[in-house]
C-alpha positions as CSV (number, residue, x, y, z in Angstrom):
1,X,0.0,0.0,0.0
2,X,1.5,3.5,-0.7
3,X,2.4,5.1,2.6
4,X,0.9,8.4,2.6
5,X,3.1,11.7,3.1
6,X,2.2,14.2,6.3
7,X,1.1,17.3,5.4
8,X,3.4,20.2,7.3
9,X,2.9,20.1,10.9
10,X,-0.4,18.8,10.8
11,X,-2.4,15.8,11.4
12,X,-3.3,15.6,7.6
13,X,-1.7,12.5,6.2
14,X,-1.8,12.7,2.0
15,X,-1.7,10.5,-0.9
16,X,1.8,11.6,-2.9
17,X,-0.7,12.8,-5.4
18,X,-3.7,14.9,-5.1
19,X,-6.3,14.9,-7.5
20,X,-7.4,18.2,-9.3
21,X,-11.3,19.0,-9.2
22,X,-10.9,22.4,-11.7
23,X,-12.0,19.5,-14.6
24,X,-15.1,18.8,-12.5
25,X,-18.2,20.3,-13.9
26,X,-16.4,21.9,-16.8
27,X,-14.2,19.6,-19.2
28,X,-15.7,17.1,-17.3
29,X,-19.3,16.1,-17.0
30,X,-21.0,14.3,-13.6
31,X,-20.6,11.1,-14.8
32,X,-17.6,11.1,-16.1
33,X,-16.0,13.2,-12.5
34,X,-17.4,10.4,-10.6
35,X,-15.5,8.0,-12.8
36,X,-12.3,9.5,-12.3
37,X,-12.8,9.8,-8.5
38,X,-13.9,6.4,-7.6
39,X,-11.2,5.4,-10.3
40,X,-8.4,7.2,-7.5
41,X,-10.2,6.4,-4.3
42,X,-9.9,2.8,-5.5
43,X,-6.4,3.6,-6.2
44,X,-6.0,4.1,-2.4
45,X,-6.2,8.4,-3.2
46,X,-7.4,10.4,-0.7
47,X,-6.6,14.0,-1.2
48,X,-9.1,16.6,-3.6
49,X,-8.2,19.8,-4.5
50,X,-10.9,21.9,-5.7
51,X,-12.1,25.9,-5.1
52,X,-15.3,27.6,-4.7
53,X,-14.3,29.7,-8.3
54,X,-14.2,26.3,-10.4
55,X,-15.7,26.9,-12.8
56,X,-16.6,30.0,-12.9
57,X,-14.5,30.9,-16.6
58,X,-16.9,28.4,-18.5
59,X,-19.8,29.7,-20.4
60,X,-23.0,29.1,-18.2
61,X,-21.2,28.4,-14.7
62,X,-21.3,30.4,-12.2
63,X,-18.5,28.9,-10.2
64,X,-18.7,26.2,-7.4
65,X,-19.8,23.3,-10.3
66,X,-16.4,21.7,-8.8
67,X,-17.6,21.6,-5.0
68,X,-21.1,20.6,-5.8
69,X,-19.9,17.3,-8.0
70,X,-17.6,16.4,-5.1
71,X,-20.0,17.2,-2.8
72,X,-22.7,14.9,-5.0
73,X,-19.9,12.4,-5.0
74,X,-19.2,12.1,-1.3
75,X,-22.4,11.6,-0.8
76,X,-23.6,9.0,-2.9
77,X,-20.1,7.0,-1.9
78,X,-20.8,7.7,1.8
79,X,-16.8,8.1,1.8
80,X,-16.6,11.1,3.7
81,X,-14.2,10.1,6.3
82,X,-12.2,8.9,3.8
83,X,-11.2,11.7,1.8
84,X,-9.5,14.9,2.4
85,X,-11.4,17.8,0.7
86,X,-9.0,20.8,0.3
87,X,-10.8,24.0,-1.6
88,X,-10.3,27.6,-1.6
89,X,-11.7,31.1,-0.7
90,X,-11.5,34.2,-2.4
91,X,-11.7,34.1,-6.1
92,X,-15.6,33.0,-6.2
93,X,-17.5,35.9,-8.0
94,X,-20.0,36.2,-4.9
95,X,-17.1,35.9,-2.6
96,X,-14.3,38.0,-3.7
97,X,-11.2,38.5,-1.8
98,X,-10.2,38.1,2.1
99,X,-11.7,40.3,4.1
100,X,-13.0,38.4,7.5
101,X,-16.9,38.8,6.4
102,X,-15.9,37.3,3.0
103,X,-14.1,34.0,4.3
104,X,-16.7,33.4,6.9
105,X,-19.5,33.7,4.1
106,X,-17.4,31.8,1.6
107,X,-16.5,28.8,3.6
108,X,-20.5,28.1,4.7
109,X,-21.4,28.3,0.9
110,X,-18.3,26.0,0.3
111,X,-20.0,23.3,2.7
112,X,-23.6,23.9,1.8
113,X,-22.1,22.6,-1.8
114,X,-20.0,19.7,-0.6
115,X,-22.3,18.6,1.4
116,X,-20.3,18.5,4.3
117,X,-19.4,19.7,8.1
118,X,-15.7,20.5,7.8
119,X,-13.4,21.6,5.1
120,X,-10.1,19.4,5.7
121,X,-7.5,22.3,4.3
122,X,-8.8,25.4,3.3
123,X,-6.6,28.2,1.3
124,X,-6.6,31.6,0.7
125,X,-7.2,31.2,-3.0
126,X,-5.2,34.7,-4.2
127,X,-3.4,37.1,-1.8
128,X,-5.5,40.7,-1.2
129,X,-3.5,43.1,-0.2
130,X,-6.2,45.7,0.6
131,X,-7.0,43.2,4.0
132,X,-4.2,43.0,7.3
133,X,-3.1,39.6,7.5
134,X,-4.4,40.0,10.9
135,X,-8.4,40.3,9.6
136,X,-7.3,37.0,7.6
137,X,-6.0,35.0,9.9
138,X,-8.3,36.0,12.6
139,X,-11.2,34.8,10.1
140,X,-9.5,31.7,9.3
141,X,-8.8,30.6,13.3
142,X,-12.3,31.4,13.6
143,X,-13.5,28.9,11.3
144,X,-10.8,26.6,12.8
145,X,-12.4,27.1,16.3
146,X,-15.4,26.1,15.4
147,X,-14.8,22.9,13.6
148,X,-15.4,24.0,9.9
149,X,-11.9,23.9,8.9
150,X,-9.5,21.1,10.3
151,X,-6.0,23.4,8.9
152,X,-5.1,26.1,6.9
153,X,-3.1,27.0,4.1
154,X,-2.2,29.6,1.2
155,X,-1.9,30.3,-2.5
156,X,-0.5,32.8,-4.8
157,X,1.0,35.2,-1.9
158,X,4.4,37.0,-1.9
159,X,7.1,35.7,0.5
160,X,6.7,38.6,2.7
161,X,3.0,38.5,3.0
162,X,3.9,34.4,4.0
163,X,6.5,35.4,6.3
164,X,4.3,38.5,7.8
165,X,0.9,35.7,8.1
166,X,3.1,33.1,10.3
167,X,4.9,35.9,12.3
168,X,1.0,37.1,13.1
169,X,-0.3,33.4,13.8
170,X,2.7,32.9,15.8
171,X,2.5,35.8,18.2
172,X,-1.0,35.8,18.7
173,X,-1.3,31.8,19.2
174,X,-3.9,31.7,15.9
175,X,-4.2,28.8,13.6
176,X,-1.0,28.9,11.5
177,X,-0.4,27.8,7.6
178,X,0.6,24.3,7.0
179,X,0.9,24.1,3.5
180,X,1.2,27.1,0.9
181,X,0.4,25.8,-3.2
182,X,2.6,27.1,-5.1
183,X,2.4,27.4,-9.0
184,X,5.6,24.7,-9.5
185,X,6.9,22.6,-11.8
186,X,10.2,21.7,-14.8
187,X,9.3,24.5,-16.6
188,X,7.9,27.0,-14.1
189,X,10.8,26.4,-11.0
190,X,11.5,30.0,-10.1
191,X,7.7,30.7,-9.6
192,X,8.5,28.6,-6.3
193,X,12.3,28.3,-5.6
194,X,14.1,31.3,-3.9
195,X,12.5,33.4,-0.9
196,X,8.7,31.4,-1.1
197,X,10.3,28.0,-0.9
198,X,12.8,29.5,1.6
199,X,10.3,30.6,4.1
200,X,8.1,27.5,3.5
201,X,10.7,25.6,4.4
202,X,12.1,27.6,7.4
203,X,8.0,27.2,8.7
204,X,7.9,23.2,8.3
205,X,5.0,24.4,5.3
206,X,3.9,21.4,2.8
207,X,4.2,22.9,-1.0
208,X,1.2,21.4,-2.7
209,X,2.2,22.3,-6.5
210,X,-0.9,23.6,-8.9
211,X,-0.4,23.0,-12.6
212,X,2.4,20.6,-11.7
213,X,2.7,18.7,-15.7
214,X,2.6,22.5,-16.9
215,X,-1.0,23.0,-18.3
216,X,-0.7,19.2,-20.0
217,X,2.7,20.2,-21.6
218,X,4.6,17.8,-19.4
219,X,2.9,14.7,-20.2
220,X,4.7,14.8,-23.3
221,X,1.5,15.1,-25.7
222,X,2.8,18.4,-27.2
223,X,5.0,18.0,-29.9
224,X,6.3,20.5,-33.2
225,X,3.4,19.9,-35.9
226,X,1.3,17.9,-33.6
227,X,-1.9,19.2,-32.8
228,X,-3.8,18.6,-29.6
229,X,-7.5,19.0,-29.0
230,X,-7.3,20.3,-25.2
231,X,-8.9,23.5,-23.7
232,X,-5.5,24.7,-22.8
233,X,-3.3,23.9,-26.0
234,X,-2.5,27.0,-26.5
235,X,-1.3,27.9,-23.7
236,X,0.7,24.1,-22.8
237,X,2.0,24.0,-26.1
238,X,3.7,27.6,-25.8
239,X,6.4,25.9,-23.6
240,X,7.5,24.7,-27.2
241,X,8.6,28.1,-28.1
242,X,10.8,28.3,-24.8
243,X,14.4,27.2,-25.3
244,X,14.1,25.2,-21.8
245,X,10.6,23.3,-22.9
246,X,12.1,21.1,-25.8
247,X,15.3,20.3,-23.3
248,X,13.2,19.3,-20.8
249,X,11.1,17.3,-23.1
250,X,13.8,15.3,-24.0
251,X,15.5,14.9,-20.9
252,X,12.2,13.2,-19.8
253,X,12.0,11.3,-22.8
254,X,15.3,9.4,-21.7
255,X,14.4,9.2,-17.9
256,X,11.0,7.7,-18.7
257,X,12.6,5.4,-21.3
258,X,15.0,4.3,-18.9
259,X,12.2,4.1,-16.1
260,X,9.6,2.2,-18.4
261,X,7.5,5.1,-17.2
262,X,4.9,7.6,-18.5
263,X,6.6,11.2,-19.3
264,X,3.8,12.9,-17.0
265,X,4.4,10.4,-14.3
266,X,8.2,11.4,-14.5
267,X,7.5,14.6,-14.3
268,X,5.3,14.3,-11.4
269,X,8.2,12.3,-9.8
270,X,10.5,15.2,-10.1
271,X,8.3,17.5,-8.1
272,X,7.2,15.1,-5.6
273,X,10.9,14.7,-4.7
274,X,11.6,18.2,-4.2
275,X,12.6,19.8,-1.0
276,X,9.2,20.6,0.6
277,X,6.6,19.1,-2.0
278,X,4.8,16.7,-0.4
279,X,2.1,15.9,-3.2
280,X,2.1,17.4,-6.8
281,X,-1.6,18.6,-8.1
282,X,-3.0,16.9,-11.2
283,X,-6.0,16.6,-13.1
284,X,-7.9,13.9,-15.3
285,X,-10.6,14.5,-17.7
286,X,-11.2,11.0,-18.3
287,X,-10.1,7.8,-16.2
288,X,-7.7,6.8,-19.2
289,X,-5.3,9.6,-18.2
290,X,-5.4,8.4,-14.3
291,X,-3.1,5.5,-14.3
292,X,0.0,8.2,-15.5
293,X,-1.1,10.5,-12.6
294,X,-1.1,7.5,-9.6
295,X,1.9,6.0,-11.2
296,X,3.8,8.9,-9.4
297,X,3.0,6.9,-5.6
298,X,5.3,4.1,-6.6
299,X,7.9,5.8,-9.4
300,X,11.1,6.8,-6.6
301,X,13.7,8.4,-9.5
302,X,17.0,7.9,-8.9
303,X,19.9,10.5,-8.2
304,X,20.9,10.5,-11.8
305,X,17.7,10.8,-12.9
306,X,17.1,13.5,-10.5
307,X,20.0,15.5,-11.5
308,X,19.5,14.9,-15.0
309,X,16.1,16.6,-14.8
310,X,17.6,19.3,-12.9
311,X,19.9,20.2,-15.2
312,X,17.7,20.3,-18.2
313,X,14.7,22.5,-16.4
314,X,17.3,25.1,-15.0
């Protein structure tokens, strides 16, 4: 069985890969979202990432289609003990950013949609700014206290807005970060490494990675003069432009080779053995691109490999 990976410093214990739900209710329908969760949980998965914003972009949502299936889901499974529901406040159209009022409101329409008593890890979506870190974390402990939210966490925030929220929680005894999600990944490494990995690491913080095989790019799909019906081609097969994207393509085209591994499950491997990382992101449309994604539990990549990725992504 795969040994699950502790999140931070708390009592959250993780599958080495969670299991994006921005798909849910967008690329993918009901049916087929419930096909690719039962398809993890029976992989022995137990860690969702969603928001209350997915999917708010797509024509005729109105965001929180992503909470509601996995909501649906948990219920008609009766598997709620065993899954950990992370999701995220601040970017919902009704609910924009962090002032206390907002999180408190957010989080209740979060578990009115899942279906639920208790968010397991709840982040601040985006950073705002225009609100103290004191009025967030305050609002977050809150929800804590009560039993709504088991930990915290954060997403897209600048190193010194990090450093200044876990100086606050730390001098006033409030619930503290445990895990920050960081957009990470071969092609995308300074977006993490340097002060925000610094700090994360300094605070004992999980990095959770978002768009950890690069928007699709990663898995190897995206090729000169190959065209690939996805939502985000455009934007995965940019990396193709970069001179880093075709080096690190083919630097995980030998690894993988060697590995008698997937390209995406490589890839995956690489991030979940970075300092800090304890379980990349990923999403599947469909349960045909699942077994790639899980593979990542029992790939361990050697030194050489390691390096060898290293290299090529820097």
């Amino acid at each position: 069985m795969t040994s699950l990976r502790k999140l931070g410093p708390s009592d959250l214990e993780v599958f080495p890969l969670a299991l994006g739900g921005n798909v849910f209710g967008w690329t993918a329908d009901k049916a087929q979202s419930f096909a690719v969760l039962d398809a993890y949980a029976a992989a022995g998965g137990n860690f969702v990432d969603t928001a209350d914003s997915y999917s708010a972009w797509a024509p005729g949502n109105e965001g929180g289609e992503s909470e509601t299936v996995i909501g649906d889901w948990l219920a008609a499974r009766g598997n709620r003990d065993d899954v950990l529901v992370a999701t995220k406040v601040g970017a919902h159209p009704r609910y924009k950013g962090l002032s206390g009022e907002n999180i408190r409101a957010a989080a209740d329409a979060s578990l009115r949609r899942l279906r639920t008593d208790r968010i397991d890890l709840y982040y601040t979506h985006f950073d705002d700014p225009s609100v103290p870190v004191e009025e967030i974390i305050s609002a977050l402990d809150g929800l804590v206290r009560s039993g709504k939210v088991r930990a915290i966490a954060a997403s897209n925030i600048s190193p010194e807005r990090l450093h200044e929220s876990l100086d606050f929680s730390d001098r006033a005894g409030l619930a503290r970060y445990v895990a920050l999600q960081p957009h990470y990944n071969l092609v995308s490494r300074d977006t993490y490494e340097g002060p925000l990995r610094d700090i994360a690491s300094r605070g004992g913080l999980a990095a959770v990675p978002y768009w950890g095989l690069a928007k699709g790019f990663l898995t190897g799909k995206y090729r000169p003069g190959v065209i690939v019906d996805s939502a985000r081609a455009t934007a995965a097969g940019a990396f193709l432009e970069t001179e880093r994207g075709p080096r690190v393509l083919a630097a995980l085209d030998e690894v993988a080779q060697e590995r008698g591994a997937e390209i995406a499950t490589v890839a995956l491997a690489w991030l979940a053995a970075r300092p800090t990382v304890a379980a990349p992101i990923a999403s599947a449309r469909t349960v045909e691109q699942l077994p790639a994604l899980l593979a990542v539990a029992d790939l361990t990549l050697t030194d050489a490999d390691l390096a060898k990725l290293t290299a090529a992504s820097a």
